[in-house]
PyMOL CGO cylinders between C-alpha atoms (Angstrom):
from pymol import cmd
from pymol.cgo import CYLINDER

trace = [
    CYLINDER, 0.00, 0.00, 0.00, 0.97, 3.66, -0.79, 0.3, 1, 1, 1, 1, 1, 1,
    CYLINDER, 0.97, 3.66, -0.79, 2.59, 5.57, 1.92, 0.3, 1, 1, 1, 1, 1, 1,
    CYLINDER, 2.59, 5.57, 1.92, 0.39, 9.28, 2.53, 0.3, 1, 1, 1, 1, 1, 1,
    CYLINDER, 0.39, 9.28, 2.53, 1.99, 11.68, 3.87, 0.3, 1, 1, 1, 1, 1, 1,
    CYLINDER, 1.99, 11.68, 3.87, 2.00, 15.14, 2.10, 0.3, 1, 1, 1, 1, 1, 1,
    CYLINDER, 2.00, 15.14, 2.10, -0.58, 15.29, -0.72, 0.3, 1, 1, 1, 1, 1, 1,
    CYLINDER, -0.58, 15.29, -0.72, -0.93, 18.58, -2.75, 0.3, 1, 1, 1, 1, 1, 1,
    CYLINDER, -0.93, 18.58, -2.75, -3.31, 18.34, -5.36, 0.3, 1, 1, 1, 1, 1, 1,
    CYLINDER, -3.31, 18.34, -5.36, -6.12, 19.69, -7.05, 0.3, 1, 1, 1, 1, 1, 1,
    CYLINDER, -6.12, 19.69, -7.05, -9.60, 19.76, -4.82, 0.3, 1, 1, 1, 1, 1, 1,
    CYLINDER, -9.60, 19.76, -4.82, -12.13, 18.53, -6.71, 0.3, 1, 1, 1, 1, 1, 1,
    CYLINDER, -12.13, 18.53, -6.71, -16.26, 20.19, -5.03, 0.3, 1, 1, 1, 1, 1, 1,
    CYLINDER, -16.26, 20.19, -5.03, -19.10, 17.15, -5.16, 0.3, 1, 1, 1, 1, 1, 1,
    CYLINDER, -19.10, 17.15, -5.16, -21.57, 19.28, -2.74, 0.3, 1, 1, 1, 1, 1, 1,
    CYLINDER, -21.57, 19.28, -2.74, -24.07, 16.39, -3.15, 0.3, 1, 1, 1, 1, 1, 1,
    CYLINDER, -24.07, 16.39, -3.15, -24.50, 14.49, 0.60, 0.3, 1, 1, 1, 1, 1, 1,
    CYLINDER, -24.50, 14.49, 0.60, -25.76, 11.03, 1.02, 0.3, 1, 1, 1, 1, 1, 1,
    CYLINDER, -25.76, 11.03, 1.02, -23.14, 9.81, -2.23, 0.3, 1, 1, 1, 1, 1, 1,
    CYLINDER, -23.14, 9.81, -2.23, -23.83, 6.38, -2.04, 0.3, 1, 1, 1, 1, 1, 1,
    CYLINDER, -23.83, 6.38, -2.04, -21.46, 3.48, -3.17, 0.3, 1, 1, 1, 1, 1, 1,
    CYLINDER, -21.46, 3.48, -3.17, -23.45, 2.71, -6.04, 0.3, 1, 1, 1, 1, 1, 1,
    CYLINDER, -23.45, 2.71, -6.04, -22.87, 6.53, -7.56, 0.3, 1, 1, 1, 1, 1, 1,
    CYLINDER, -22.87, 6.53, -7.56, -19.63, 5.78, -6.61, 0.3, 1, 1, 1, 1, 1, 1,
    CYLINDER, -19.63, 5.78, -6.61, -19.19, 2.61, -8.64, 0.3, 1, 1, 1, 1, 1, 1,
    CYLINDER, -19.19, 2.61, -8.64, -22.50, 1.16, -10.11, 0.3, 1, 1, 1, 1, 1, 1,
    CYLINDER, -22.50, 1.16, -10.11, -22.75, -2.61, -9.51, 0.3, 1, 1, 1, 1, 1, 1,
    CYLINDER, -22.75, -2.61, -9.51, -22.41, -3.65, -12.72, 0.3, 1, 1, 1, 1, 1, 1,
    CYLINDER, -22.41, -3.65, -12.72, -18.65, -3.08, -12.83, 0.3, 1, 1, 1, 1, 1, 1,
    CYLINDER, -18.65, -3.08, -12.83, -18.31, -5.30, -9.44, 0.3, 1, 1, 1, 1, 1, 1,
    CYLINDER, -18.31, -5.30, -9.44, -17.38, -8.39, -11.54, 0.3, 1, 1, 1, 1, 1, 1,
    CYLINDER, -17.38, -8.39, -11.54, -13.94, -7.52, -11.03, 0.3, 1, 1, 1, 1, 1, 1,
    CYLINDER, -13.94, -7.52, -11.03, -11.50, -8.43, -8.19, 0.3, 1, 1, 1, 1, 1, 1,
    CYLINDER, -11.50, -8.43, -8.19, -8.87, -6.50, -9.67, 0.3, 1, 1, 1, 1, 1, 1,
    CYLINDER, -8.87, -6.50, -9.67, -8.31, -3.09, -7.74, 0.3, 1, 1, 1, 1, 1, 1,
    CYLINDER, -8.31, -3.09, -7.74, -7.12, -1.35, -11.10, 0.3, 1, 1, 1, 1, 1, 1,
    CYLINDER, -7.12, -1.35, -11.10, -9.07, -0.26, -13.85, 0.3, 1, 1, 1, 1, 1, 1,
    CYLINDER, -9.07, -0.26, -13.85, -12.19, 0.88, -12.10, 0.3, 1, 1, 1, 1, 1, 1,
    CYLINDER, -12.19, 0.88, -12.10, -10.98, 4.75, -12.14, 0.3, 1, 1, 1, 1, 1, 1,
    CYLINDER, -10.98, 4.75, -12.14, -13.11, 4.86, -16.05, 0.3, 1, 1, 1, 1, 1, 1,
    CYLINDER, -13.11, 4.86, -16.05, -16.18, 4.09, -14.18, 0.3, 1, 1, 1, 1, 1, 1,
    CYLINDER, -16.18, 4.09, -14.18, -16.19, 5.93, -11.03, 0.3, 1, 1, 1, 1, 1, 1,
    CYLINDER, -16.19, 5.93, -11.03, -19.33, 8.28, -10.64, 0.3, 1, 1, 1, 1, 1, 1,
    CYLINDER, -19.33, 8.28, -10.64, -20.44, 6.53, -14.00, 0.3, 1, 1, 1, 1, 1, 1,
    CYLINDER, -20.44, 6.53, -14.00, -23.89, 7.24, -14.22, 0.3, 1, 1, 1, 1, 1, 1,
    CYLINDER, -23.89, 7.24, -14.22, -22.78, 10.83, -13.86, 0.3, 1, 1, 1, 1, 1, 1,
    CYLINDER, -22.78, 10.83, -13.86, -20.15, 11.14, -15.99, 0.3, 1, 1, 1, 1, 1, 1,
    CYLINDER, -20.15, 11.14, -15.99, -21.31, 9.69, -19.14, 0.3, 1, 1, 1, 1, 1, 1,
    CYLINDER, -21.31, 9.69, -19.14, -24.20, 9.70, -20.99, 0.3, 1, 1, 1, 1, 1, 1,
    CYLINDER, -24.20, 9.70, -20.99, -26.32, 6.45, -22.22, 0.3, 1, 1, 1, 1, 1, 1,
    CYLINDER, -26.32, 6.45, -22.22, -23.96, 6.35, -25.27, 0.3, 1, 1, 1, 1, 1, 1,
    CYLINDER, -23.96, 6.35, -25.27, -20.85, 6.23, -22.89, 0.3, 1, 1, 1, 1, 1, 1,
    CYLINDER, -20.85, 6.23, -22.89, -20.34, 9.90, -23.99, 0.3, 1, 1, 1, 1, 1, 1,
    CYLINDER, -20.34, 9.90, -23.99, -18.80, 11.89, -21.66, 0.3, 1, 1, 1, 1, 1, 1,
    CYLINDER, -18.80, 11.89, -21.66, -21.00, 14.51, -19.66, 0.3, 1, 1, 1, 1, 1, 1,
    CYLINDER, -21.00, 14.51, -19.66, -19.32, 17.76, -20.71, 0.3, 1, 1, 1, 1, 1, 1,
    CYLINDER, -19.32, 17.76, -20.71, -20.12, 19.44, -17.64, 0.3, 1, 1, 1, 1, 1, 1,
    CYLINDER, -20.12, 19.44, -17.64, -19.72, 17.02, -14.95, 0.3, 1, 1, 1, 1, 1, 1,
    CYLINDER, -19.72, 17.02, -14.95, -17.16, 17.91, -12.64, 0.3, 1, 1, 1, 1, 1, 1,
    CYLINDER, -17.16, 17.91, -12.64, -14.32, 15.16, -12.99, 0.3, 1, 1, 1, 1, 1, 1,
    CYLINDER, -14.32, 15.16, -12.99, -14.76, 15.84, -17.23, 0.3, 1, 1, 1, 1, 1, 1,
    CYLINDER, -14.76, 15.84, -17.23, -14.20, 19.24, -16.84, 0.3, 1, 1, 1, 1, 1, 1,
    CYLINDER, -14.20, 19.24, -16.84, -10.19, 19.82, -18.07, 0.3, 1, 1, 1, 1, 1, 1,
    CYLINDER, -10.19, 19.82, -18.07, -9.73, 21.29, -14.73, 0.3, 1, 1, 1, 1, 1, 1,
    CYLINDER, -9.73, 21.29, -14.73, -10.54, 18.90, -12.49, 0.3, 1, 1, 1, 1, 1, 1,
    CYLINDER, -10.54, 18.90, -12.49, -9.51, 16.12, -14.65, 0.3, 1, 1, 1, 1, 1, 1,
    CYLINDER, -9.51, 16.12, -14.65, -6.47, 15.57, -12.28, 0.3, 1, 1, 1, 1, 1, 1,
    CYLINDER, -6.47, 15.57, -12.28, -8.17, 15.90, -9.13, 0.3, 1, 1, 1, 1, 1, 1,
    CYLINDER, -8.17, 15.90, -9.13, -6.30, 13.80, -5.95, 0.3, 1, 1, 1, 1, 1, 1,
    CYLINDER, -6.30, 13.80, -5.95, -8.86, 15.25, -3.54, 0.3, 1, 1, 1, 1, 1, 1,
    CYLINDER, -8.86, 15.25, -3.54, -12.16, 15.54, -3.29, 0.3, 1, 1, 1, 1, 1, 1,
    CYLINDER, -12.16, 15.54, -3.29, -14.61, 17.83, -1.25, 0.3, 1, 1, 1, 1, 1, 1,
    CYLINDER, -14.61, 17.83, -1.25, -17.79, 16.56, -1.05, 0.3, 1, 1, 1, 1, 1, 1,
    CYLINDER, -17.79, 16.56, -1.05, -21.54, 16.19, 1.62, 0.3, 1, 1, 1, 1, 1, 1,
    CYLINDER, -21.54, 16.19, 1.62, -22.64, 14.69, 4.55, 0.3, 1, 1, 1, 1, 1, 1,
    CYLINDER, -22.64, 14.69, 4.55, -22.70, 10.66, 4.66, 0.3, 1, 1, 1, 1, 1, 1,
    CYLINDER, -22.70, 10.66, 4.66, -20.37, 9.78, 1.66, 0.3, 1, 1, 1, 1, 1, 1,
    CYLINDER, -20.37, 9.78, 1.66, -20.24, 6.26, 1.04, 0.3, 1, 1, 1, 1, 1, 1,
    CYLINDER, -20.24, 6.26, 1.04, -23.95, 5.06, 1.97, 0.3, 1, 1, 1, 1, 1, 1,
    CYLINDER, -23.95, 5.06, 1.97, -25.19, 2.28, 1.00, 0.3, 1, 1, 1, 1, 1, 1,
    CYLINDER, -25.19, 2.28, 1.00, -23.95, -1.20, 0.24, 0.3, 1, 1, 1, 1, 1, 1,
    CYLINDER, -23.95, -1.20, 0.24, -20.22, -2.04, 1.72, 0.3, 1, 1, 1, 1, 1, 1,
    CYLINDER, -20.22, -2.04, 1.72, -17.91, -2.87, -1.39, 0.3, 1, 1, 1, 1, 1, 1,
    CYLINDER, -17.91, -2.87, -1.39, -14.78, -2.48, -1.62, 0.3, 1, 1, 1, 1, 1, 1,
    CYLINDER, -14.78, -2.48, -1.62, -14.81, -1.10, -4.86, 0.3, 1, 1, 1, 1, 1, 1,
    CYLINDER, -14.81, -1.10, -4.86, -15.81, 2.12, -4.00, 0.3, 1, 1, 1, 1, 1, 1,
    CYLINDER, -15.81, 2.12, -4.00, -12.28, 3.50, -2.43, 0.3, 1, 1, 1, 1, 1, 1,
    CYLINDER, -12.28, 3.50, -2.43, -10.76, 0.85, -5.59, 0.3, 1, 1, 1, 1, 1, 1,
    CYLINDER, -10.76, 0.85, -5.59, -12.18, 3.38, -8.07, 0.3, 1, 1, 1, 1, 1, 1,
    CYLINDER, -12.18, 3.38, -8.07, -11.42, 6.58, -6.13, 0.3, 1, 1, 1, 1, 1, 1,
    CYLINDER, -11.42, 6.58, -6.13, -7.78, 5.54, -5.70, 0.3, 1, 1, 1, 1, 1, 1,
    CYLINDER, -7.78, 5.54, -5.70, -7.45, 4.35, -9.36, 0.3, 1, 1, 1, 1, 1, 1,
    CYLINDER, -7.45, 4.35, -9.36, -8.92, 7.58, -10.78, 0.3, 1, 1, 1, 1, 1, 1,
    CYLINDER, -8.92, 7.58, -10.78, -5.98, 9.56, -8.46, 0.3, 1, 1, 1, 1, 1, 1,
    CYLINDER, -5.98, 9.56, -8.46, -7.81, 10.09, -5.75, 0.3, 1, 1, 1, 1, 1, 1,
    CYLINDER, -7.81, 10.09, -5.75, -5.93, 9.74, -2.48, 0.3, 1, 1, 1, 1, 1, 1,
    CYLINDER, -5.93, 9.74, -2.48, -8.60, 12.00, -0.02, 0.3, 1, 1, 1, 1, 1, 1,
    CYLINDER, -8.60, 12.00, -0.02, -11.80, 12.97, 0.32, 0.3, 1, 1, 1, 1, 1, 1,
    CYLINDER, -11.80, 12.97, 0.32, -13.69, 15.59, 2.76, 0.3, 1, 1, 1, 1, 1, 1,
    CYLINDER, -13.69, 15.59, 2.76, -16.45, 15.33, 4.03, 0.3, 1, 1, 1, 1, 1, 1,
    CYLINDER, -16.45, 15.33, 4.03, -18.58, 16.76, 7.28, 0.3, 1, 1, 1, 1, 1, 1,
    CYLINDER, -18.58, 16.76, 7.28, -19.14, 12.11, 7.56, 0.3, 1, 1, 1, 1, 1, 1,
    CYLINDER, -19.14, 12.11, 7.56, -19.01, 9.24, 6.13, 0.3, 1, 1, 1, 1, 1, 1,
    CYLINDER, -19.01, 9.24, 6.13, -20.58, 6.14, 6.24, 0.3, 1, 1, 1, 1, 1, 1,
    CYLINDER, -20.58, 6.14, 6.24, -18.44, 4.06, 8.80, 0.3, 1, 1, 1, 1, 1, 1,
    CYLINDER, -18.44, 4.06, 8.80, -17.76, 0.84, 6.66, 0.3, 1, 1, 1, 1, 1, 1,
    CYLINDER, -17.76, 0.84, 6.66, -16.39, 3.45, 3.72, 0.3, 1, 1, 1, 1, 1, 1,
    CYLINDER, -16.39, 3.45, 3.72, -14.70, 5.03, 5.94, 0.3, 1, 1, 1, 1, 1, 1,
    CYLINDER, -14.70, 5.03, 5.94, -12.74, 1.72, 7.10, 0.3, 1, 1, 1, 1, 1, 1,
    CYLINDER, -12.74, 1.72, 7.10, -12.26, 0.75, 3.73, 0.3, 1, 1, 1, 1, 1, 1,
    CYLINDER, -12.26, 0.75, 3.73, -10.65, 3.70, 2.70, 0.3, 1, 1, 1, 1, 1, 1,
    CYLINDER, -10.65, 3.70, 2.70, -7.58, 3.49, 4.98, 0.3, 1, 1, 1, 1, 1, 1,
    CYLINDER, -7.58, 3.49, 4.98, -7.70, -0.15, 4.21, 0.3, 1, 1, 1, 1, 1, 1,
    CYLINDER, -7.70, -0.15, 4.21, -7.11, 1.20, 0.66, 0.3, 1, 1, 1, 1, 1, 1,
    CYLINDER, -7.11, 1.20, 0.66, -4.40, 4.39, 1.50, 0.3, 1, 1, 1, 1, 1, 1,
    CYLINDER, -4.40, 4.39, 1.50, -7.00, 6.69, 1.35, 0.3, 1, 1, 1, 1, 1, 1,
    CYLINDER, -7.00, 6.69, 1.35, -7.25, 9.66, 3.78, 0.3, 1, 1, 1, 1, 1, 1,
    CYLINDER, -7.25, 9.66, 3.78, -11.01, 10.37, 4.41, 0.3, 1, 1, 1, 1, 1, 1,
    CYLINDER, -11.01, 10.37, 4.41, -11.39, 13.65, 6.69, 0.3, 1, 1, 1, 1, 1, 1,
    CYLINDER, -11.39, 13.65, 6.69, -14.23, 14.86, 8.69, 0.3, 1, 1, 1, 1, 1, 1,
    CYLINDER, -14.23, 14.86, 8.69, -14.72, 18.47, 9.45, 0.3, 1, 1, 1, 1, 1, 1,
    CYLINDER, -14.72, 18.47, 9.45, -17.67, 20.52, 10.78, 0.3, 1, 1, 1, 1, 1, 1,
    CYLINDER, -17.67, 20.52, 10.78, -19.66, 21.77, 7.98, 0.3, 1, 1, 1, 1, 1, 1,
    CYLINDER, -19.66, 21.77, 7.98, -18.53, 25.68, 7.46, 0.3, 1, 1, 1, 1, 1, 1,
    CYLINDER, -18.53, 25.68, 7.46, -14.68, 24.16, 7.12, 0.3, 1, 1, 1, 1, 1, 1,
    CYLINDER, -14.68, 24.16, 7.12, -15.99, 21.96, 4.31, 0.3, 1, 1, 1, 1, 1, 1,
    CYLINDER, -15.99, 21.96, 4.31, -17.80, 24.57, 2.88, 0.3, 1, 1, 1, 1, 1, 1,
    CYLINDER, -17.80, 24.57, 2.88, -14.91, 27.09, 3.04, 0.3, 1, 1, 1, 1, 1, 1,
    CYLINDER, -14.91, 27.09, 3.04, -13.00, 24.39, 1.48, 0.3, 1, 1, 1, 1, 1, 1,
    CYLINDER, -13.00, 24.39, 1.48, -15.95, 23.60, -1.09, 0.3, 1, 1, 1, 1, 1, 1,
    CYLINDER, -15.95, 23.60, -1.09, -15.37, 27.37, -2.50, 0.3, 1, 1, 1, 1, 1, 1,
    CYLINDER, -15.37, 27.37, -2.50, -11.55, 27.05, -2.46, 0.3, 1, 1, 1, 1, 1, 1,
    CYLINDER, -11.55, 27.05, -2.46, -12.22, 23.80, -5.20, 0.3, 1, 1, 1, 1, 1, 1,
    CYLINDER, -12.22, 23.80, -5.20, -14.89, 25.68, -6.89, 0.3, 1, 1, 1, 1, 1, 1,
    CYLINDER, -14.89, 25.68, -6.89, -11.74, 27.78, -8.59, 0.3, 1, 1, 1, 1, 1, 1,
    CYLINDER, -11.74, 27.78, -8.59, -10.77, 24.72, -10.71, 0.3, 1, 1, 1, 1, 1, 1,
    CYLINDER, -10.77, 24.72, -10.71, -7.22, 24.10, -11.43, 0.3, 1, 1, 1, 1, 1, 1,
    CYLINDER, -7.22, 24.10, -11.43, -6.30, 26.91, -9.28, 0.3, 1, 1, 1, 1, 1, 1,
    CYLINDER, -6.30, 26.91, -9.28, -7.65, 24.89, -6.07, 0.3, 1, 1, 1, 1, 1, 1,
    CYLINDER, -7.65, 24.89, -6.07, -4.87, 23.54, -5.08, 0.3, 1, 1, 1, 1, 1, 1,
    CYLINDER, -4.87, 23.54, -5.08, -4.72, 22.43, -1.34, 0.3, 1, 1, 1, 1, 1, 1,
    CYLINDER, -4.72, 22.43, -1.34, -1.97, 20.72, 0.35, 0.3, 1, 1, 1, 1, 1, 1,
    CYLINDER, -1.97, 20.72, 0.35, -2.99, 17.86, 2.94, 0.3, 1, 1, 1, 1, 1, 1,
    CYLINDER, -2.99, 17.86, 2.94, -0.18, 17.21, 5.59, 0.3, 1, 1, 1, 1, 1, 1,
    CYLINDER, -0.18, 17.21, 5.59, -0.78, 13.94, 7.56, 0.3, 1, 1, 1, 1, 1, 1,
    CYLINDER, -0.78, 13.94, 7.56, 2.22, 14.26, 10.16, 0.3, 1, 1, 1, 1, 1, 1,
    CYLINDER, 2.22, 14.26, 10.16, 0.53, 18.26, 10.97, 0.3, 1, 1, 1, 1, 1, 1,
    CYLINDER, 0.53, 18.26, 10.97, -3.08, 17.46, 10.40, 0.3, 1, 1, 1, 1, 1, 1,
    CYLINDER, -3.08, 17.46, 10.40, -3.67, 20.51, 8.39, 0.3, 1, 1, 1, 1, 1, 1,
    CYLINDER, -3.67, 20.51, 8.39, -4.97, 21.45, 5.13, 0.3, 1, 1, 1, 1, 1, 1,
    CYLINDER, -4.97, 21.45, 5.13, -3.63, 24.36, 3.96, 0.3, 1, 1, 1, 1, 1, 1,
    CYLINDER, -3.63, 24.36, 3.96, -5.65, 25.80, 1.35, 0.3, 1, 1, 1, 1, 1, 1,
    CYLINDER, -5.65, 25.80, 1.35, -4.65, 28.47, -2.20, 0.3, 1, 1, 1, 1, 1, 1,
    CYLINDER, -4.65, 28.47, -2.20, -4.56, 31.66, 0.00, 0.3, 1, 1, 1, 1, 1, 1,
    CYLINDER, -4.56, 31.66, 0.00, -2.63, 29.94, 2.99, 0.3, 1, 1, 1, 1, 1, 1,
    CYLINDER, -2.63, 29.94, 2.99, -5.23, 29.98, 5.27, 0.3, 1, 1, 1, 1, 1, 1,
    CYLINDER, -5.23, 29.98, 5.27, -4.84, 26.41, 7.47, 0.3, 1, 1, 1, 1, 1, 1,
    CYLINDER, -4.84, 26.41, 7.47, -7.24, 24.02, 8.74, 0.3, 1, 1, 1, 1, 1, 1,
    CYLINDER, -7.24, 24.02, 8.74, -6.41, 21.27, 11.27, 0.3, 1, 1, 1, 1, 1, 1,
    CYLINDER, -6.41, 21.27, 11.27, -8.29, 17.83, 11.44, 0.3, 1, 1, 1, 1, 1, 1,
    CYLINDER, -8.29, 17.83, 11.44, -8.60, 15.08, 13.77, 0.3, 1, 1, 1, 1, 1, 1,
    CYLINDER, -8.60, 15.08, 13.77, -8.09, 11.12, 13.21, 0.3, 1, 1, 1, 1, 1, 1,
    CYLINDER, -8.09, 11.12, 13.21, -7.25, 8.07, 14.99, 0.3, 1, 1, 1, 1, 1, 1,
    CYLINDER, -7.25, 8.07, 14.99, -3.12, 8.21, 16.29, 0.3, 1, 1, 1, 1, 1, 1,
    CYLINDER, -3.12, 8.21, 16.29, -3.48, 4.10, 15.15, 0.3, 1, 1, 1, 1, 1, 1,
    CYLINDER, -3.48, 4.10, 15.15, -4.91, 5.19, 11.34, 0.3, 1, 1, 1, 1, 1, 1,
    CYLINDER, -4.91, 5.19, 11.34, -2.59, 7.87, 11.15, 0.3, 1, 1, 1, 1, 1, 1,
    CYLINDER, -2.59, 7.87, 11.15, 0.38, 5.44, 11.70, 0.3, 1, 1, 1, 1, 1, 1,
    CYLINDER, 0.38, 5.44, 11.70, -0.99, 2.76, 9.26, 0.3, 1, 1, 1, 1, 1, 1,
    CYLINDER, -0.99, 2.76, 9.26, -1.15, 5.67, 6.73, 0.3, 1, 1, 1, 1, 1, 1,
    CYLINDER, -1.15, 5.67, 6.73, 2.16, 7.01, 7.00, 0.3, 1, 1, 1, 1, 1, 1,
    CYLINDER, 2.16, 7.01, 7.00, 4.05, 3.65, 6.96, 0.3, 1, 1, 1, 1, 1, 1,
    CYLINDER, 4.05, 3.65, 6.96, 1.63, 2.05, 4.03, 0.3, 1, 1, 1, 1, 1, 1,
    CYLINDER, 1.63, 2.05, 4.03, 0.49, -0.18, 6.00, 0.3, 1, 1, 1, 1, 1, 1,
    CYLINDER, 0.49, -0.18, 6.00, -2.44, -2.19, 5.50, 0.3, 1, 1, 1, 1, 1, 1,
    CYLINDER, -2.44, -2.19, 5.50, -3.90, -4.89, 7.51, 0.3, 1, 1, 1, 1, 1, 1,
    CYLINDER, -3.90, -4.89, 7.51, -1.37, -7.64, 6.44, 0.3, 1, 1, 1, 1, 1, 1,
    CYLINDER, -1.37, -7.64, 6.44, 1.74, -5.06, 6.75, 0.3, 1, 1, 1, 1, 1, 1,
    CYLINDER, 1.74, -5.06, 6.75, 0.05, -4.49, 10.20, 0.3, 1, 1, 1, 1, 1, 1,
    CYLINDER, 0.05, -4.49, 10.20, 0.20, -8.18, 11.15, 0.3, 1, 1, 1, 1, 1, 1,
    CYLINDER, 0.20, -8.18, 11.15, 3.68, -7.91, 10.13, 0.3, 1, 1, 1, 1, 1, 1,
    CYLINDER, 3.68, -7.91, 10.13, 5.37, -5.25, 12.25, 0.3, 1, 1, 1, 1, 1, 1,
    CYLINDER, 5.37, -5.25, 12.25, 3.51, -6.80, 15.60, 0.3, 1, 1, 1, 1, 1, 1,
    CYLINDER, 3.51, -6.80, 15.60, 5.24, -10.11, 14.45, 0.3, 1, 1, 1, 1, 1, 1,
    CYLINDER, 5.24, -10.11, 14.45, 8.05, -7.76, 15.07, 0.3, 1, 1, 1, 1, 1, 1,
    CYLINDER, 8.05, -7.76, 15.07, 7.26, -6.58, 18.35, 0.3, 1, 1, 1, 1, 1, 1,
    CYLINDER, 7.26, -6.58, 18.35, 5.93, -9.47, 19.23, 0.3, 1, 1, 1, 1, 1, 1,
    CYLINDER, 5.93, -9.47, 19.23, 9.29, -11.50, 18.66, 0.3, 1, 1, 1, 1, 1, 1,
    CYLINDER, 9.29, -11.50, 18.66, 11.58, -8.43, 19.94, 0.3, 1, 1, 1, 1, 1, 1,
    CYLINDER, 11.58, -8.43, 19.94, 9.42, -8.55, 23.15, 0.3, 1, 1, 1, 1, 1, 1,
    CYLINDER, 9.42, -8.55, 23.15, 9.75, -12.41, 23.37, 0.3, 1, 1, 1, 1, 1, 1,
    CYLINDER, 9.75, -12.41, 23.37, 13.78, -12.15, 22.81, 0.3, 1, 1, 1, 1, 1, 1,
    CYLINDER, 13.78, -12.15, 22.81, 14.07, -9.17, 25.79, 0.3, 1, 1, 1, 1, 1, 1,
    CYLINDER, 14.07, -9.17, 25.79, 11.93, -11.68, 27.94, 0.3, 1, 1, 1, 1, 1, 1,
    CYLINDER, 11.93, -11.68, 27.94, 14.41, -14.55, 27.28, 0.3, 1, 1, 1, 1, 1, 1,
    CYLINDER, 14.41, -14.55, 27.28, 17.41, -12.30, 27.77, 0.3, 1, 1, 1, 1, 1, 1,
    CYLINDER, 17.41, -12.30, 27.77, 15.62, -11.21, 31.38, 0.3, 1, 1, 1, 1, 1, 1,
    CYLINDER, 15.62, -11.21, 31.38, 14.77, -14.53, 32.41, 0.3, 1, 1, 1, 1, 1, 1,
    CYLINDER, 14.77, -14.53, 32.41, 16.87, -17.50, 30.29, 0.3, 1, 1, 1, 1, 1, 1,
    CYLINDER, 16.87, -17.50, 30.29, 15.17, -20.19, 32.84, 0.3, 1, 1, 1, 1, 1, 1,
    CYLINDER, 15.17, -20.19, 32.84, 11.59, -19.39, 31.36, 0.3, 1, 1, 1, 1, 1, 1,
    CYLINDER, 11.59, -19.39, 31.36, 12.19, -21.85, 28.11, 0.3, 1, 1, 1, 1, 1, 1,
    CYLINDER, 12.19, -21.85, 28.11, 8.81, -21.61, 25.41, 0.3, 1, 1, 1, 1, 1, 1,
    CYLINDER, 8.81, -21.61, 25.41, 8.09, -25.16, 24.82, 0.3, 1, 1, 1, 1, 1, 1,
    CYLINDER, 8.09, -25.16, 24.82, 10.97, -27.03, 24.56, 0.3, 1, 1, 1, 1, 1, 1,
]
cmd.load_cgo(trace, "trace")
């Protein structure tokens, strides 16, 4: 999994709330397993029309926005059915974080599962941020994991909460099997300090 860390990038506004999975990625491009490849089809009923022409003036066709990495969007993003696919076809599109005032807990999981960043802020920070990506190409915020702040075009900063244990997992790239992994680690270190402390407690044997 990809390390996060800094991520400046264009913000990309969505101010719909309630986005559910299948806007996300509609179920008829679940047949994969693979995680690449489902960028093309995220927000596909959206984005192209029933000729699989593209939507001139939905946001992610629009030349500026084409490049988005982040994306500002409503209340309860990622409703609806659990599938994994959903943070599959963010992160395969480019994008590596999305803000929102909530999410919908399993999304929310899945994202850091996937090295995705998902960030919850009261409502007017959202919406300050919502005008900031409103400018296009020119919205460019910086996300800073280590700091917890988004700095947005004019400089202004905005700091955000998460979970010490997420924020570790996202810095390192670590997801759940890389997690299993470094306790191995502690695990054994611990287990060789014990020995060293008291050689006459032998582990099986």
């Amino acid at each position: 999994m990809d390390k996060f860390t800094t991520l400046t990038g264009v913000a990309a506004p969505l101010p719909q709330i309630n986005v559910d999975t299948d806007m996300i990625i509609p179920k008829q491009f679940l047949k994969t397993i693979k995680r690449t490849g489902l960028g093309k089809n995220l927000f596909h009923e959206m984005r192209y029309d029933h000729n699989d022409r593209e939507i001139e003036d939905f946001l992610l066709n629009r030349p500026a926005y084409r490049n988005a990495q982040i994306l500002v969007t409503g209340e309860n993003f990622g409703c609806g059915s659990s599938r994994e696919h959903a943070p599959w076809a963010l992160l395969d599109f480019g994008i590596r974080c999305v803000i929102a005032p909530s999410f919908a807990d399993i999304f929310y999981n899945n994202c850091f599962k996937n090295g995705i960043l998902p960030i919850v802020l009261p409502q007017e920070e959202v919406d300050k941020l919502m005008d900031d990506a409103h400018r296009g190409a020119n919205a460019t915020i910086t996300v800073d994991l280590e700091s917890q702040t988004i700095t947005g075009p004019d400089g202004g900063t905005i700091a955000f909460e998460i979970d010490p244990h997420r924020k570790h997992c996202l810095l390192n790239g670590l997801d759940d099997i890389g997690l299993t992994m470094e306790k191995e680690e502690h695990i054994s270190a611990f287990e060789k300090a014990l020995h060293l402390r008291m050689p006459w407690h032998h582990h099986g044997g």
